[in-house]
N, CA and C of each residue as an Amber inpcrd file, in Angstrom:
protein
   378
  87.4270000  98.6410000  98.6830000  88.7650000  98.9680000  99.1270000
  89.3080000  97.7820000  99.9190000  90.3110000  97.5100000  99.6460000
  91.2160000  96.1150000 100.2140000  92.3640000  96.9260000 101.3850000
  92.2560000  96.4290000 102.7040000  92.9130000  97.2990000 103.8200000
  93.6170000  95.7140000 104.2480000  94.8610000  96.2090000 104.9140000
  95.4260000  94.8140000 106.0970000  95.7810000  95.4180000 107.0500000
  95.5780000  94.7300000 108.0180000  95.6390000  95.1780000 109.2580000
  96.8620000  95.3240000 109.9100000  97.4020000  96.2020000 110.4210000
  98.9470000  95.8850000 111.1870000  98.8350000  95.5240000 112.5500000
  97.8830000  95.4500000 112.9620000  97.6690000  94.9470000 114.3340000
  96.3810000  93.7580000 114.4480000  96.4370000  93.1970000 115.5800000
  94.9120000  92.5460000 115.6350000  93.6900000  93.7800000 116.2390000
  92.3120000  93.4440000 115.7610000  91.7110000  94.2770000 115.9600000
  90.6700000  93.0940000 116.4080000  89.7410000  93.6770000 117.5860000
  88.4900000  92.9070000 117.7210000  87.8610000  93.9090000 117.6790000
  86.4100000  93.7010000 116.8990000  84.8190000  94.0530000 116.9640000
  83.8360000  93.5850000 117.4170000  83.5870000  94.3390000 118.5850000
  82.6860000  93.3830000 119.6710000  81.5520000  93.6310000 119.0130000
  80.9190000  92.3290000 119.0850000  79.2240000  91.8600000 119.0010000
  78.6360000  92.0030000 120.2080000  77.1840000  91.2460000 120.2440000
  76.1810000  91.7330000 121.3660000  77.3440000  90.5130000 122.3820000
  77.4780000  89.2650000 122.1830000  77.7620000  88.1230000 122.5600000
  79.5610000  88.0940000 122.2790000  79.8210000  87.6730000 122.9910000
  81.7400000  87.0630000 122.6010000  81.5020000  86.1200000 120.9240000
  80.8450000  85.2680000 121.0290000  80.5560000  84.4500000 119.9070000
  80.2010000  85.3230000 118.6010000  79.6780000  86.3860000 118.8290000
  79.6220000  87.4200000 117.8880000  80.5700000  87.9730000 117.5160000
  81.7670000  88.3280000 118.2360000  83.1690000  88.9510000 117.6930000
  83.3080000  89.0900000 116.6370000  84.0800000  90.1470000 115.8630000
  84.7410000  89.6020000 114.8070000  86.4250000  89.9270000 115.1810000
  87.4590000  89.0240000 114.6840000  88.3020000  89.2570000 115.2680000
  89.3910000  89.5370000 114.1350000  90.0330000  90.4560000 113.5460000
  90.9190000  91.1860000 112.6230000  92.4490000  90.8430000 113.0570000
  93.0900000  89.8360000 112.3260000  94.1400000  89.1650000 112.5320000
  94.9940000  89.8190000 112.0280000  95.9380000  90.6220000 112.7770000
  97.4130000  90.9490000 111.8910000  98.1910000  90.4440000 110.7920000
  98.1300000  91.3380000 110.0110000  98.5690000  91.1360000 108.5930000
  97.4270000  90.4870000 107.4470000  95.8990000  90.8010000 108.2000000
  95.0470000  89.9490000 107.2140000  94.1160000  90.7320000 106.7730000
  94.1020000  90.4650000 105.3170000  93.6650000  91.6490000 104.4250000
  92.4120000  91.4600000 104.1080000  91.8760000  92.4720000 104.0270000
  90.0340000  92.5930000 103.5920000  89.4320000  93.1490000 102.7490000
  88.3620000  92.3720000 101.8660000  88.3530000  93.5610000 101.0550000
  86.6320000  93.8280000 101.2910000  86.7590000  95.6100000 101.6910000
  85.4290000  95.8730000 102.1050000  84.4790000  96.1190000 100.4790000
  85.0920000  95.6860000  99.4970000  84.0640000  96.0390000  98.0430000
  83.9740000  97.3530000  97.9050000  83.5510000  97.3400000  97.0780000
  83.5790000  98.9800000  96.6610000  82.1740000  99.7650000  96.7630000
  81.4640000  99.3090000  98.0220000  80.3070000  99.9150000  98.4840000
  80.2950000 101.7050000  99.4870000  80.0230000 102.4840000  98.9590000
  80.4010000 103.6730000  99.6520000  80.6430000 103.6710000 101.3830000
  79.3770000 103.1350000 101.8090000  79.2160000 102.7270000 103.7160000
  80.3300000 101.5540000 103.7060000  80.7180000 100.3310000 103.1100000
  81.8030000  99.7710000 103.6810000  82.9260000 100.4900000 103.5790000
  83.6130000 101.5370000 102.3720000  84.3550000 101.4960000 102.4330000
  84.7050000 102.9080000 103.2640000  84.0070000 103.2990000 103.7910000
  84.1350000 104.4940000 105.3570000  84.3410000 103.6090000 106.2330000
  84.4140000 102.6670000 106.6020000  84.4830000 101.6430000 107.4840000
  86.2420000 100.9320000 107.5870000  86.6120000 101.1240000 105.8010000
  87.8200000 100.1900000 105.9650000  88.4770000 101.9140000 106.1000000
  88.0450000 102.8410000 105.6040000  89.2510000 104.0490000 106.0180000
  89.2100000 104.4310000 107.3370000  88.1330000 104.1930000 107.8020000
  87.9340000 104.5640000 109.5540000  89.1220000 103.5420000 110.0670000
  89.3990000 102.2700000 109.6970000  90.4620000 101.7160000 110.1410000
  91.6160000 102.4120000 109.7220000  91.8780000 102.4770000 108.6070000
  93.0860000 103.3170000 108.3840000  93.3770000 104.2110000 109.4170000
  92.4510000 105.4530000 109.1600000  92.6740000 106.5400000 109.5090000
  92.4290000 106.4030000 111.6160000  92.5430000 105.3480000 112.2170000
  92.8600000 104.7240000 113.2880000  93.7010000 103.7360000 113.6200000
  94.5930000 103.7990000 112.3120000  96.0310000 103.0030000 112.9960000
  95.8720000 101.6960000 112.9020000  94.5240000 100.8410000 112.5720000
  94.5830000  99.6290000 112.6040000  95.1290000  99.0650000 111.5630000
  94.7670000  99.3130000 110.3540000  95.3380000  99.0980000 109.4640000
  95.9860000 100.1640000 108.1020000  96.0560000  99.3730000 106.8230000
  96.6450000 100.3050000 105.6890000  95.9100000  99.6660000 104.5860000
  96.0300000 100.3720000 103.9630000  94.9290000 100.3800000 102.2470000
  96.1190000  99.2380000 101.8010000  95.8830000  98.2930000 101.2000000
  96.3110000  96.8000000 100.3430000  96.9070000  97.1640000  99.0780000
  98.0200000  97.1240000  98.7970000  98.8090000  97.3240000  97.2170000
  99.1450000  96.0490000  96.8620000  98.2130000  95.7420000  96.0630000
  98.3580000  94.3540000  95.5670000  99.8750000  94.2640000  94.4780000
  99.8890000  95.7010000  93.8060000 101.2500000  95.4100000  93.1780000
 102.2300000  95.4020000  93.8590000 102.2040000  96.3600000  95.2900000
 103.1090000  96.0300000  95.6910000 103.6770000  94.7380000  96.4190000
 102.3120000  93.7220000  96.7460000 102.5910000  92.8010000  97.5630000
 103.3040000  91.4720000  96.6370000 102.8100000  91.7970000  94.7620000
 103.5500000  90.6680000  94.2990000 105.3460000  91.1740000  93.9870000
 105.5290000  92.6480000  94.3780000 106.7030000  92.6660000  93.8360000
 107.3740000  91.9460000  95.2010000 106.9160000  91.7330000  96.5720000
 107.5820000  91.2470000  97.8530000 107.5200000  90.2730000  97.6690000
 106.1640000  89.1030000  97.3500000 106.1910000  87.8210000  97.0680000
 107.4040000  87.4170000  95.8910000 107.4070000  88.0640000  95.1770000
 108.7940000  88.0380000  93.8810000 110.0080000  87.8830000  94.5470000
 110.5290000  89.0860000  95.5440000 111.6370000  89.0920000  95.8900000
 112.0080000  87.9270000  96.9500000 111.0030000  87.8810000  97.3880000
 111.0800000  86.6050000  98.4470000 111.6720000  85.1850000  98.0230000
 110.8430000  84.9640000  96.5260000 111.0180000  83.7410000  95.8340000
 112.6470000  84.2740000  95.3350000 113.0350000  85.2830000  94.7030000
 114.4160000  85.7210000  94.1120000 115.2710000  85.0130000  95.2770000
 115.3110000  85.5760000  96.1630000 115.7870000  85.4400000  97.6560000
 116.4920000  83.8990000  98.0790000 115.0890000  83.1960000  98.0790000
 115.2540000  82.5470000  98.7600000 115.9720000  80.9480000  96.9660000
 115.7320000  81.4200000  95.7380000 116.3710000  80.6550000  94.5920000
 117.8410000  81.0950000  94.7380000 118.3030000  82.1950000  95.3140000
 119.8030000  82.9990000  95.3310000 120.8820000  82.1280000  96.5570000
 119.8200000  81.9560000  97.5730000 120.4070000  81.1310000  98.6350000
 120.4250000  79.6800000  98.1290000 119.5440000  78.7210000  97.4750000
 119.6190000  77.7160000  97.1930000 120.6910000  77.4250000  95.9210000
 120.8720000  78.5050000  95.3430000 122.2920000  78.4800000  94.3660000
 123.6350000  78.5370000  94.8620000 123.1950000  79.2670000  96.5390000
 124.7170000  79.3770000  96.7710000 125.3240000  78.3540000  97.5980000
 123.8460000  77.6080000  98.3130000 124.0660000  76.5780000  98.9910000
 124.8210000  75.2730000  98.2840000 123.7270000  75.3130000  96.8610000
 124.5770000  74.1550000  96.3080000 125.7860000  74.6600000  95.3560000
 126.3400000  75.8050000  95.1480000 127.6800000  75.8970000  95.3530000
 128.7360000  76.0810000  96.1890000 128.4320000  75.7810000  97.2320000
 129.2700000  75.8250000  98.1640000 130.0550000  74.1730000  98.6090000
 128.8290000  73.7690000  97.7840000 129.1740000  71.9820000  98.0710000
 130.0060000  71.5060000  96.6750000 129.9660000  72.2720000  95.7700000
 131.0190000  71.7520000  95.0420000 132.6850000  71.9740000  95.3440000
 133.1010000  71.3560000  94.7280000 134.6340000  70.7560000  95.8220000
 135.3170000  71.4500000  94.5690000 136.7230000  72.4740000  95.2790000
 137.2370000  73.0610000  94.3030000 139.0710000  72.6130000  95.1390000
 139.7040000  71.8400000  93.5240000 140.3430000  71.2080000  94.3500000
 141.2000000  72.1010000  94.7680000 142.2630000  71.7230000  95.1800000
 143.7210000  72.2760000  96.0980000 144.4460000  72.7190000  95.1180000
 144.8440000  71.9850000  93.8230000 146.0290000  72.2390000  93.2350000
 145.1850000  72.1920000  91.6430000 144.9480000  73.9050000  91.2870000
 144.1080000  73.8470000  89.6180000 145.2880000  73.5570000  88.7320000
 146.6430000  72.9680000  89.2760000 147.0080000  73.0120000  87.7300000
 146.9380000  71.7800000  86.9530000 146.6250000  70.4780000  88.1660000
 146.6920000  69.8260000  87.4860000 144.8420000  69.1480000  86.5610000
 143.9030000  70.4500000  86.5090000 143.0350000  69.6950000  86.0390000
 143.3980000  70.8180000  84.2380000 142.9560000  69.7980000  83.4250000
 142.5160000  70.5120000  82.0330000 141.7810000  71.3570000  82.1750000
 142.4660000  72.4370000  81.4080000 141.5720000  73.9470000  80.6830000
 139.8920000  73.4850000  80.3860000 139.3710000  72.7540000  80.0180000
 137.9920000  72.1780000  79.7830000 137.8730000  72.2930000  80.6840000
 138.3530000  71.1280000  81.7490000 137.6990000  71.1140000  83.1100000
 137.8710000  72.4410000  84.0000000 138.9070000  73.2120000  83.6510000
 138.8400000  74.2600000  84.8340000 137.8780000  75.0480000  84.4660000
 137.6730000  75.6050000  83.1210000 136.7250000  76.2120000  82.6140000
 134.9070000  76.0060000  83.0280000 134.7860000  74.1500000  82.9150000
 133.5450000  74.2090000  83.5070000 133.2990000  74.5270000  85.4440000
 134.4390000  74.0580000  86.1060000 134.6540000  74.4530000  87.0780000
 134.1280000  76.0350000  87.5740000 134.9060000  76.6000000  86.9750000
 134.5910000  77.6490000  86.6990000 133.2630000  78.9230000  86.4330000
 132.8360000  77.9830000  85.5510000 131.2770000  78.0790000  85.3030000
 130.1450000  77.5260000  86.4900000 130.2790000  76.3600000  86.9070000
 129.4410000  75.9940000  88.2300000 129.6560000  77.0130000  89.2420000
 130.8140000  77.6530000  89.3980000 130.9830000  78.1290000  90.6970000
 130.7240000  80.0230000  90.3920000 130.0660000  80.0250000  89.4630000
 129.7720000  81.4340000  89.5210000 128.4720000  82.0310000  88.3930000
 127.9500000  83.2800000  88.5060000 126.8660000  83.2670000  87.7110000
 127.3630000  84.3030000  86.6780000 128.7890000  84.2470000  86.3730000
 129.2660000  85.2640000  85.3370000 129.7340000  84.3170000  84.1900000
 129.9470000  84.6900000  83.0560000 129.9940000  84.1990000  81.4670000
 131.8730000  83.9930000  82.0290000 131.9050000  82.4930000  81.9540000
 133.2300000  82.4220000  82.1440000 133.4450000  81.1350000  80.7700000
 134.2370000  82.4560000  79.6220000 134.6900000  81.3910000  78.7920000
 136.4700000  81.1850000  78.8060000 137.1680000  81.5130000  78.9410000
 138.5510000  81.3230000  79.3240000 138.7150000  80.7730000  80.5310000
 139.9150000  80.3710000  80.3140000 140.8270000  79.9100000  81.3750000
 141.0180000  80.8720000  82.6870000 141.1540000  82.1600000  82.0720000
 141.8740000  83.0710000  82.7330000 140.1040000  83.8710000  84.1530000
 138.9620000  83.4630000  82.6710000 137.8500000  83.6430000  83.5290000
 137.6670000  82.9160000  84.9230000 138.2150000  81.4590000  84.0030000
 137.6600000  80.4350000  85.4190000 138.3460000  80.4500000  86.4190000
 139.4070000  80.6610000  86.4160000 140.6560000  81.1270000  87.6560000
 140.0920000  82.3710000  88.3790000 139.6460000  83.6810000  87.6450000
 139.2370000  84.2620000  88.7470000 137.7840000  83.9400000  89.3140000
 136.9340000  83.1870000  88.5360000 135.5740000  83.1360000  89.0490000
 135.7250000  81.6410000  90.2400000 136.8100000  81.2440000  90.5340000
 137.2770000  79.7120000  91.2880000 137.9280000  80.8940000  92.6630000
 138.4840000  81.5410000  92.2110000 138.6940000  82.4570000  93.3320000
 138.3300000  83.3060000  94.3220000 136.8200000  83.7510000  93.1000000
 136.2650000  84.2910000  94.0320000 135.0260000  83.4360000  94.7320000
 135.3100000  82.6410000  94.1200000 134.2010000  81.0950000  95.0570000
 135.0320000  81.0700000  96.3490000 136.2940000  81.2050000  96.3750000
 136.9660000  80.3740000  97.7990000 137.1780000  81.6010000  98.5110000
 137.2380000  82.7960000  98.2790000 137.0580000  84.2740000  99.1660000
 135.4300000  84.0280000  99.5950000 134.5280000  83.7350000  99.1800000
 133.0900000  83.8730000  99.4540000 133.0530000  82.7530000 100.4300000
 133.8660000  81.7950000 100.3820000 133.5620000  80.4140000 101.3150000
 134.3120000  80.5860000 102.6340000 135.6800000  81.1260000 102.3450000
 136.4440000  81.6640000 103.3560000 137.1320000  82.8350000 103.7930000
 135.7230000  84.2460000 103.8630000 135.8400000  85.0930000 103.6030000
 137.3430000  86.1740000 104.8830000 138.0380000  85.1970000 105.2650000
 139.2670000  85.8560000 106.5330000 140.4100000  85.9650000 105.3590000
């Protein structure tokens, strides 16, 4: 059984040097031996720790990475420069404009105007 701890836990030995010392948030896995694993539920079932969901821990590691690729998209759209006056660039160009500054299917003109718009409400959301 794989447990992590929500707190630190120490297990005193005969000696300090003997300790063992159970670091918050650090996971263990007592094997699947009957006597260890009364040992990792005795923690449980005392608050030290919680039984380990490994699926659940890659769906957090996932979202984390989602997270933190969502911010680095918006960062570097925020640095693209959307000019002052769209009329004077070409339909091509407003269109790709358009497209950099948003993660929706912008094939018209009429797309890229609102997806340029809602870039500059998101930048200057007053």
């Amino acid at each position: 059984m794989k447990i992590q701890f929500v707190q630190q836990h120490i297990l005193r030995g005969e000696t300090r040097d003997k300790d063992v010392v159970f670091e918050k948030d650090q996971v263990v896995d007592f094997g699947k031996d009957r006597v260890e694993n009364s040992y990792a539920q005795a923690y449980i079932d005392r608050g030290y720790a919680v039984e380990f969901d490994e699926a659940g821990d890659r769906v957090r590691e996932k979202g984390k990475a989602d997270t933190t690729r969502a911010a680095a998209r918006l960062e570097a759209r925020g640095k693209i420069v959307i000019p002052d006056d769209l009329s004077t660039l070409a339909d091509a160009d407003l269109i790709n404009l358009g497209r950099s500054v948003s993660d929706d299917q912008v094939k018209t003109k009429d797309d890229a105007l609102k997806a340029i718009e809602t870039e500059k409400a998101r930048r200057n959301p007053t």
